[in-house]
C-alpha positions in Angstrom: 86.3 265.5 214.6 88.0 262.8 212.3 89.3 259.6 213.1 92.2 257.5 212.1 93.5 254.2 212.7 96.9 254.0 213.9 97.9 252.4 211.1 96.2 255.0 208.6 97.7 257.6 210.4 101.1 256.7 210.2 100.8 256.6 206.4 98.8 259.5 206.1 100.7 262.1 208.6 100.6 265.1 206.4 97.1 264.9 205.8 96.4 263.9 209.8 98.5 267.1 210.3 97.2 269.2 207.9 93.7 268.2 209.0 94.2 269.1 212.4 95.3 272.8 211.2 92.5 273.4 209.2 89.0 271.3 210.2 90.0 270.9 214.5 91.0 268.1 216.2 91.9 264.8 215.1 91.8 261.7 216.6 93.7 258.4 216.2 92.5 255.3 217.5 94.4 252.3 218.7 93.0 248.8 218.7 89.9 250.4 217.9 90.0 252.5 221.2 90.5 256.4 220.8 94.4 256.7 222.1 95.2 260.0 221.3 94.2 263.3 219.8 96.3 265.8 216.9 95.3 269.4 217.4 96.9 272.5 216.0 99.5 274.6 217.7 96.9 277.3 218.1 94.5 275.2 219.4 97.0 273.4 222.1 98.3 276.7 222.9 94.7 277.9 224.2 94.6 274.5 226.2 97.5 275.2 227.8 98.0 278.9 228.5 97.1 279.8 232.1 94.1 281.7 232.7 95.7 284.5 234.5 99.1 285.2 235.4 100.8 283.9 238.7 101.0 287.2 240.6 96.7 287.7 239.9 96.2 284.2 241.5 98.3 284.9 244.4 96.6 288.5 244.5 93.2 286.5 244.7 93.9 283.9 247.5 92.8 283.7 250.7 96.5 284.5 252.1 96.5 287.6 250.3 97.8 290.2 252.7 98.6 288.0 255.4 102.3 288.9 257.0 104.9 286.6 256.7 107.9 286.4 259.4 110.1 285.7 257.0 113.1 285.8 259.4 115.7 282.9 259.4 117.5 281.6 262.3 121.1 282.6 262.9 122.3 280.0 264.8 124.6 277.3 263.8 122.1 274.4 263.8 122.9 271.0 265.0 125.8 268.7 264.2 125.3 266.0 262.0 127.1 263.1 262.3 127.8 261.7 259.2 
């Protein structure tokens, strides 16, 4: 993993980028502290996607299968004075 100054960076962007695409993660330091880090789209993409889909988490909880009174409360409610 490479790393830039800021400053170096900036100039340099195209390489920074193409860097990232092609060698992995690149980081760019501020002040001489590491401030943040370039990655490739593929590379974000596996950070990012979830590791199973919505309905095979809700399949997997502890609720799972647990009834619901999912009936609502005809009446008018309450006045409100506003």
């Amino acid at each position: 993993m490479k790393k830039w100054q800021l400053q170096d960076a900036k100039n340099q962007f195209s390489k920074v980028a193409e860097d990232a695409a092609t060698c992995g993660a690149q980081v760019v330091t501020k002040h001489g502290k590491d401030a943040v880090v370039i990655l490739s789209i593929g590379e974000y993409e596996k950070l990012v996607k979830p590791k199973e889909s919505l309905r095979e988490f809700l399949r997997r909880s502890p609720l799972s299968g647990t009834a619901l009174d999912l009936k609502r409360d005809q009446s008018a409610g309450r006045e409100a004075g506003l």
